[in-house]
N, C-alpha and C positions, 0 to 999 in steps of 0.2 A: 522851245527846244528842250528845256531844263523839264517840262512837263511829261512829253514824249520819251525823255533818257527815263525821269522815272517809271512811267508806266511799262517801258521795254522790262526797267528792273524786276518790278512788283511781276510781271507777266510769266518772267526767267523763273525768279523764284518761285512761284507755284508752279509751274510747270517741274522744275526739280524734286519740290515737295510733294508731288504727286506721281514722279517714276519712283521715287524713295519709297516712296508709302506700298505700294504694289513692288518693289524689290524686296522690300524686308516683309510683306507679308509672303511673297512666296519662299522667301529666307525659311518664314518659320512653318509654315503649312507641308511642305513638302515633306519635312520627316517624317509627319505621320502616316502613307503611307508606303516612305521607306520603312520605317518600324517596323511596320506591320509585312513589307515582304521578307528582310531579312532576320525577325525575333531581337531578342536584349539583345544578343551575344553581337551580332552584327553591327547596331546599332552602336555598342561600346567601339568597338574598332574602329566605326567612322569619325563617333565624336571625339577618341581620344585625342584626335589629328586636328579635327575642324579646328581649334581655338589656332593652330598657326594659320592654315589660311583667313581665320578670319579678322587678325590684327594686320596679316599684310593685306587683304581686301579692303578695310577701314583706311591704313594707309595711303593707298593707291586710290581710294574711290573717293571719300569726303574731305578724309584729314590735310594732307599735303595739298590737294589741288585747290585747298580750302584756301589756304596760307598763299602758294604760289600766286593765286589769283590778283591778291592781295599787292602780291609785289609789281602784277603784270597792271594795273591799276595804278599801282604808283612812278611808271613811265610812262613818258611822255609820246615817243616816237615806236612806230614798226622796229625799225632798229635794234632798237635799246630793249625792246620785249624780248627780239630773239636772241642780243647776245647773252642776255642775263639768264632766258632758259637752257641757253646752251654751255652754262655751265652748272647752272642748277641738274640738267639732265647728267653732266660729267662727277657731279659729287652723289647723287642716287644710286649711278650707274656702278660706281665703285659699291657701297655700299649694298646694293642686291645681287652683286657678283659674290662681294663675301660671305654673304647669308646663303644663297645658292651651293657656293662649294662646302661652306660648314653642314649646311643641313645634311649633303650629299655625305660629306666624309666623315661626320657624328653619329650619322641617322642611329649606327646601331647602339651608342652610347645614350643617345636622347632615349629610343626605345625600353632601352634596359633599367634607365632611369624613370620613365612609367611604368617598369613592372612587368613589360612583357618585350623582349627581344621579335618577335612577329610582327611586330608593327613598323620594324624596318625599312621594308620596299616603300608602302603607305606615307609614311615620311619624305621621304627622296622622290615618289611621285608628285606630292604638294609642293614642292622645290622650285618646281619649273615656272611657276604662276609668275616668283621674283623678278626674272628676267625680262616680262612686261612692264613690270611696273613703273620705272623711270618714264616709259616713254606716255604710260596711260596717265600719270601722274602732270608731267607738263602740259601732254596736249588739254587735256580736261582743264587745267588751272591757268593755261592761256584764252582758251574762248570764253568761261568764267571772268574772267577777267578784264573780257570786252562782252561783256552783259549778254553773251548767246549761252543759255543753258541746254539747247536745243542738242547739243555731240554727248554732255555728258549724261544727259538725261536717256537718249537713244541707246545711249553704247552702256548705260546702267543695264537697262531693259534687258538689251540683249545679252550681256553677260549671264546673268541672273535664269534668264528663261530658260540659253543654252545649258548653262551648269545642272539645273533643275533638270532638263529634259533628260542630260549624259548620267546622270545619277538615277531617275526611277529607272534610264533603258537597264542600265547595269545591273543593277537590283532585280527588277523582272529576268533577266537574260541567269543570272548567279542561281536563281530560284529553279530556274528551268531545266539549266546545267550543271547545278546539285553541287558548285564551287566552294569551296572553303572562305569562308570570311574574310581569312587576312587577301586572299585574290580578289576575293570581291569588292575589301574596301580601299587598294590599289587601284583599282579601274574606278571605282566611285571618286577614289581624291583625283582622278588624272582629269576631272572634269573641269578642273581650276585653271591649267595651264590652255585648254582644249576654250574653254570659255575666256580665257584672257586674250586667248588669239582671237576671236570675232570681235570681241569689246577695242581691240586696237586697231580692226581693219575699219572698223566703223570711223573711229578717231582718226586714222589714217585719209580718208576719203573725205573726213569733213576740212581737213587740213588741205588736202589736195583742190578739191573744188573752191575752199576760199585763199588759195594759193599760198599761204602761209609756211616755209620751207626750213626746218627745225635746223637741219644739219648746215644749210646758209648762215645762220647764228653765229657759228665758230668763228666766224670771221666778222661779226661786228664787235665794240669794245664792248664791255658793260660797267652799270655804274657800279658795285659793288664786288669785292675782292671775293677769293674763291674761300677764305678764311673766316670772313663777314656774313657769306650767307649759309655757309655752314654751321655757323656758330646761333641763326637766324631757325634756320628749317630745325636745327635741333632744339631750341627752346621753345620758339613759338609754334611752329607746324607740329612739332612733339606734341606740344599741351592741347592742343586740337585735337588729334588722333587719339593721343592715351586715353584721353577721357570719350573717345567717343566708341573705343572698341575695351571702356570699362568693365564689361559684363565678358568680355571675351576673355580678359586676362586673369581675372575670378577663375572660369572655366578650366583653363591652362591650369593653373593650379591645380585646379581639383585632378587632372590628367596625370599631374604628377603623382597624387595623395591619395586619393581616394583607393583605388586597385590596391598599393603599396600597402597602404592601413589595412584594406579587409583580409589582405590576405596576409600582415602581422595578427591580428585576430584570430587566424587558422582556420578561416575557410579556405577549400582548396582553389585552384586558380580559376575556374573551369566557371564555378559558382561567382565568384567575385567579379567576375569578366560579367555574369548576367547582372546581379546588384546594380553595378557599375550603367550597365545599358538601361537599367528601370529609373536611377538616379535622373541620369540626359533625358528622357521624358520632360523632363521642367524645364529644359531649356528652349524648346517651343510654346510650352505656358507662358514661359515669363515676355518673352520675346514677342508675342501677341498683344500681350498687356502696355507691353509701353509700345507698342507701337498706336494705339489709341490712344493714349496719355500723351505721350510727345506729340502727334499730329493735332493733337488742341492745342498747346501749349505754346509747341513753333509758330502759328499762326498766332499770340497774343505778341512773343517777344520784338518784333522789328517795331514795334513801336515803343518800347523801353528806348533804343537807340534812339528816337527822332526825338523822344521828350531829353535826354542827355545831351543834344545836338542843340537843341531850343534851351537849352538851361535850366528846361523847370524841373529842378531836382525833386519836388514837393508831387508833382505828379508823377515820376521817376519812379520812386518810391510806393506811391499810390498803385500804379500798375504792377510793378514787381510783386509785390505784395497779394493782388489780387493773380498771379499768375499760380503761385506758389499754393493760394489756399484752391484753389479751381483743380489744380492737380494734383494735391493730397486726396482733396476729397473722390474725384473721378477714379484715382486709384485704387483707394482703399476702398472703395466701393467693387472694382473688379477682382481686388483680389479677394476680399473678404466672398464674394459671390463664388471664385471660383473653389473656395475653400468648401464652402458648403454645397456646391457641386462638385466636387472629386473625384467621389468614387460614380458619380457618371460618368464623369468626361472622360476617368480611364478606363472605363468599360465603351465606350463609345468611341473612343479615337483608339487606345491600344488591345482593346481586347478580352484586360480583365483588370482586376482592383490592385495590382500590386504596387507597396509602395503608395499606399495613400497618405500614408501621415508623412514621408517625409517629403512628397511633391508637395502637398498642403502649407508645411513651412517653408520651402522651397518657392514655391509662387508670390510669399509676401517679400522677396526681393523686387517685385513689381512696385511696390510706396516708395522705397528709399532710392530705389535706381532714378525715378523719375523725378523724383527730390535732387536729388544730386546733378543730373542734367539742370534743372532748373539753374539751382542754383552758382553752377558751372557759369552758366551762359549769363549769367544777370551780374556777374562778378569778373567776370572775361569783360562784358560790356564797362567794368570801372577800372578793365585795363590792372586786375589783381590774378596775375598768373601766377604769381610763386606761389599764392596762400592756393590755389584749384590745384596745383601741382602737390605743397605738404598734403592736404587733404588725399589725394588720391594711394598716394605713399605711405599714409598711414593706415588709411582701411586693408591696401595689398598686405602690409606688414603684417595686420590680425590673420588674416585669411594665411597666410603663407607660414604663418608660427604658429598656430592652435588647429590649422586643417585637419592632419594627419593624428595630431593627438586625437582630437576628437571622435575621428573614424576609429580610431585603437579599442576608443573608449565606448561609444554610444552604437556604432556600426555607420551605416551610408549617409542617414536623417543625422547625425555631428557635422557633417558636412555640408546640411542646407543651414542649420542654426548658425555654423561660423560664416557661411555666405549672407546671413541676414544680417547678424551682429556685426563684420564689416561693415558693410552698406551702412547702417545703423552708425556707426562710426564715423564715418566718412562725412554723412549726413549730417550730423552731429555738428561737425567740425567747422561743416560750410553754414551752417546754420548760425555759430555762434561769429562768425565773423561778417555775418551778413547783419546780427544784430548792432556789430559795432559800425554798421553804416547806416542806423538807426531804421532798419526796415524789421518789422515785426508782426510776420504774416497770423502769427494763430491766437488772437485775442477773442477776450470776454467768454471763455470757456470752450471756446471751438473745438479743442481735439478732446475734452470729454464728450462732448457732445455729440460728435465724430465716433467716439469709441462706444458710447451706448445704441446710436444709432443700426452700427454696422454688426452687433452683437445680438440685437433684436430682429434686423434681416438674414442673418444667419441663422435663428432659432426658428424663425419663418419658415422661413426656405428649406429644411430639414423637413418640418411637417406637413408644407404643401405636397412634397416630393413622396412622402410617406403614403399620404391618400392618392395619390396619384399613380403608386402601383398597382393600384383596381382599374385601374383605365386602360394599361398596360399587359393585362393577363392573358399569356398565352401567347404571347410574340417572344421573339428573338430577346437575348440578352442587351445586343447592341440597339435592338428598336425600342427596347423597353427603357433602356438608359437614355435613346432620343429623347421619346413624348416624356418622362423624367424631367431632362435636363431642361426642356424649351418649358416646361410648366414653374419648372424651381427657377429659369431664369425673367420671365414675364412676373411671376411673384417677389421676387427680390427687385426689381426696377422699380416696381407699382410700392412697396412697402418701403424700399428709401427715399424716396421723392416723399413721397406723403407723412412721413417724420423729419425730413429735414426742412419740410414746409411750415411742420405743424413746431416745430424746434427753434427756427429761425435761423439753419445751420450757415446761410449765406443770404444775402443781400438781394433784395428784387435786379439792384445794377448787375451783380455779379452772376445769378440767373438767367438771365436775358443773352449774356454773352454764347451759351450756348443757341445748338440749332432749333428751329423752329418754337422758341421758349417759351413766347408771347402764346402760342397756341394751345401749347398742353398745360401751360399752366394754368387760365382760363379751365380747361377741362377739371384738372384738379381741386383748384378751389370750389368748381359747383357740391363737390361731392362731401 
């Protein structure tokens, strides 16, 4: 029996890791071409807004139902799960009512505070998402918590596709009918609320069919006061969410600073608004980046927990360890690659090169982000939530006091340097405290070794890409930056593999853990 509960587990869990994967990649894909129907200036109006839907989407979709689940796991009886959700639903409920009518009766104050009164409507359109969220939040962290990943993993999907779908119709439809932007990226945000309604009827039906009846709750006891789990969902569900819509709260900031800054600088507004839109381009680089870096990573960590669970600290450590260096290196491999693919990929997804030096700084928030999730999760796992909390606090603090200078100072790229040097901080922080649980991923030379590596596929990959505009002559800008990009990216794969073989950057063990390793590595070595 104890065999089959686990396997349901392991089955849930990939099954969740695998609508995630395909919701955050169509998260990040789809802007490109919205970008491209609406120009910068469109694009600024949508992202200036996205960062609120996307901490209450984090919220509502992994974080709380994360936590919730948790609790719904540690009762015993049908009962006791719904009266405890049915007050956990009454302390959310208040809580997205407030946010609902401040956003409503702020909007133009929040607006005016990014820089641009226009973005008003835009504002109070995202509003409406709130009003789902208590109920997408319990249902998801109650079936979660009887091991069926099956509603939330369905009702991700469908959120996500819907939202995606109501967003290009808008954009193509805006394009057609020659809309003004701040119209267009009103009906673009109204896709949150319009998508929270399907993602609830789905939850709604799974609830119905397995007759589980939320609002019957009220009337059973629960074991925990309404003071106790409030005081619960804000510490711990909090530190779940904060850190998992991290990159999102970065962005928020910049929503405030960035517009504000270039247009204390004395560009006009008009200009700044485009800047601003060429800026958000890297937030689907980046967002691509770790979406590969994490989807390795999560599949090492559940086995941190069983060796914690078995006591062997000494392999505890050993895998941690080997999680930490597997995901430096995968990353700075992508970002370093995308660096020296740049001015492709923004000829090739947006259209033309602008703004390559500061998406180039800009994308190595791809190393530290995924650093910090690591080590997030590996320090959650020792049950160290105050020190993941300082850490997170203190990088926000850099990004939130030096943003706007820096934009005053440097123009739009001050703004990706202080998002690096945060992260960078942050990183930092959880690093040095991970060392005092005597775990210490980067020995016998590793990140030089690391950094020479990735310096020399960088200088590669520049000149593979050089000769490879003879192959390209006379095509399209965007097809020339194609056969470009897939030749500089095929030569940067083949040129780090073959140095960190011939360097000894990781271990035959640690090798292998990737896909099919045993066979390309074979190929490698013959050569």
């Amino acid at each position: 029996m104890q065999r089959k509960t686990m396997r349901t587990v392991m089955q849930g869990a990939l099954l969740l890791s695998v609508a995630s994967l395909i919701a955050k990649i169509l998260s990040a894909v789809y802007r490109v071409p919205f970008q491209n129907m609406v120009g910068n200036t469109g694009f600024y109006v949508y992202q200036q807004i996205y960062p609120i839907y996307g901490i209450g989407m984090t919220f509502a979709l992994s974080g709380l139902p994360m936590f919730i689940s948790k609790l719904v796991a540690e009762s015993d009886t049908k009962e006791a799960k719904l009266g405890l959700l049915s007050r956990i639903f009454m302390i959310l409920a208040g809580c997205s009512l407030i946010l609902f009518i401040g956003l409503q009766g702020f909007a133009l104050l929040i607006a005016s505070a990014m820089g641009d009164p226009g973005l008003t409507p835009i504002i109070r359109s995202v509003s409406w998402m709130f009003l789902f969220s208590p109920f997408l939040a319990i249902s998801r962290g109650y079936f979660q918590g009887n091991y069926d990943m099956r509603p939330t993993a369905l009702s991700q999907l469908v959120e996500q596709t819907i939202r995606v779908a109501v967003i290009l119709f808008v954009a193509y439809w805006a394009m057609r009918h020659q809309w003004n932007v701040y119209r267009m990226g009103t009906w673009a945000m109204s896709s949150a609320p319009i998508a929270a309604v399907f993602a609830a009827a789905v939850m709604f039906y799974y609830a119905h069919w397995h007759q589980v009846d939320f609002v019957a709750g009220m009337q059973y006891p629960a074991t925990q006061s309404y003071g106790t789990l409030a005081k619960r969902l804000l510490i711990e569900g909090g530190t779940i969410s904060l850190f998992a819509s991290m990159m999102v709260l970065l962005q928020l900031v910049d929503s405030f600073t960035v517009m504000r800054g270039l247009m204390t600088q004395g560009l006009p507004a008009i200009a700044a608004k485009s800047i601003k839109g060429v800026y958000d381009r890297g937030q689907p680089l980046v967002q691509l980046g770790l979406v590969v870096a994490t989807s390795f990573s999560s599949s090492l960590l559940p086995s941190l927990t069983e060796s914690l669970n078995r006591g062997s600290r000494q392999q505890f450590v050993r895998q941690a360890s080997t999680v930490v260096k597997m995901s430096v290196t995968i990353t700075t491999a992508a970002a370093v690659g995308l660096i020296a693919l740049m001015p492709e990929v923004n000829v090739l997804l947006f259209g033309n090169q602008q703004g390559n030096r500061m998406l180039s700084v800009y994308v190595l928030s791809i190393i530290f982000a995924t650093l910090i999730m690591i080590d997030n999760s590996i320090l959650q796992s020792l049950n160290q939530f105050a020190v993941t909390i300082a850490g997170l606090v203190l990088g926000l603090l850099v990004k939130i006091i030096f943003n706007q200078w820096a934009v005053i100072r440097f123009g739009a790229i001050g703004a990706s340097w202080v998002t690096v040097v945060a992260l960078l901080v942050m990183a930092g922080f959880l690093m040095r405290q991970l060392r005092q649980e005597q775990l210490r991923a980067f020995k016998q030379n590793f990140l030089v070794k690391l950094l020479l590596i990735s310096l020399s596929m960088l200088v590669a990959v520049r000149l593979v890409m050089s000769a490879g505009n003879w192959i390209a002559v006379g095509c399209s800008p965007r097809m020339k930056a194609l056969v470009d990009a897939v030749l500089g990216m095929l030569a940067g794969v083949l040129i780090f593999v073959a140095l960190a073989l011939k360097l000894r950057l990781l271990t035959l063990r640690e090798w292998l853990l990737l896909p099919k390793a045993s066979r390309w590595l074979r190929w490698f070595n013959k050569k």
